[in-house]
N, C-alpha and C positions, 0 to 999 in steps of 0.2 A: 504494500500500500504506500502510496507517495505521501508522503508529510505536509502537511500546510505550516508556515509557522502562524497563520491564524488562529489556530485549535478547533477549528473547525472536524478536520481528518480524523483529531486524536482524541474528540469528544465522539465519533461515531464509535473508533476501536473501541473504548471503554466502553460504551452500551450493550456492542457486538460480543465483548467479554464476557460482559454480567451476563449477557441471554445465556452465552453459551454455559455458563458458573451454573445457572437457577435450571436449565435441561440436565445437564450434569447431576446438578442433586435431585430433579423430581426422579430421572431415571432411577437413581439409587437406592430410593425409596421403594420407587415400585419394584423393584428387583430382591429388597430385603423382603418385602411382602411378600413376595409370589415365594421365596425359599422358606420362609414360614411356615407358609402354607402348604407345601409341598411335604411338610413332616407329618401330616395330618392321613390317617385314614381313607376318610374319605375321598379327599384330592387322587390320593395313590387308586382308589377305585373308578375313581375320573382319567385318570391319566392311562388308564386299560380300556377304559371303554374308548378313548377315542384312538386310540392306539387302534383298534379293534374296527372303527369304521374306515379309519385310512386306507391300514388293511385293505378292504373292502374295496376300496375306493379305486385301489390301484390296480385291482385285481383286470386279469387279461377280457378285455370288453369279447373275446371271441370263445370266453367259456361256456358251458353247458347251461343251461339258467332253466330249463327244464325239458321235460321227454315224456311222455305217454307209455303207460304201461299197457300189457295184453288186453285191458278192460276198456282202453283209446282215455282213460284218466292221468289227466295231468299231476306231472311228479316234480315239485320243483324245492324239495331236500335235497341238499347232499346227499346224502345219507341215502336216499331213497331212491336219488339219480344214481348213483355207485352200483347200488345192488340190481339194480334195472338190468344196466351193462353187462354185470357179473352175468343174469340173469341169460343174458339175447347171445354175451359170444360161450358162456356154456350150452347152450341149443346149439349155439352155431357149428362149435367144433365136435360135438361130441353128442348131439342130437339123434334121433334116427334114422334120417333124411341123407345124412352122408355115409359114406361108405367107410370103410377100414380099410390101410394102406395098404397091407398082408396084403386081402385080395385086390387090389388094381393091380400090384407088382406081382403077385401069380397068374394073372389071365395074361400077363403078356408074355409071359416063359412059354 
């Protein structure tokens, strides 16, 4: 900053100061507070739950979010979508519908 020897220049510095002195301490403030609070229970119960929707949040938009079981009703658990799958590729591979490898590779001997 260029100097006035007015005092004009060196009366701004000093207010610019003080702003920046009284941000300085409100931050301070609110930062002892928020680590206060942070010993507390409940906060700690706060700070999982949103822990928990972020999670969520970031979660890959190209996942599953639900599937129709045999009954054409919608499934939209985890839990419920999991065993779905479990459900379609054990029919799948191991159904009645397919054959056993044994016999394709003897009918061709």
């Amino acid at each position: 900053m260029k100097k006035n020897y007015d005092g004009v220049s060196f009366e701004r510095y000093k207010l610019v100061k003080e702003d920046k002195k009284a941000i300085q301490n409100a931050r301070a403030k609110v930062h002892k507070e928020v680590y206060e609070k942070l010993d507390t229970k409940e906060v700690e119960k706060d700070i999982y739950r949103i822990a928990r929707i972020r999670e969520r949040k970031t979660r890959d938009l190209y996942t599953v979010r639900c599937v129709k079981d045999e009954n054409q009703k919608v499934l939209v658990r985890d839990e419920e979508i999991k065993e779905r799958w479990r459900k379609y590729f054990d029919k799948l591979f191991n159904g009645s519908s397919t054959q056993d490898f044994d016999d394709l590779f003897s009918a061709r001997i």
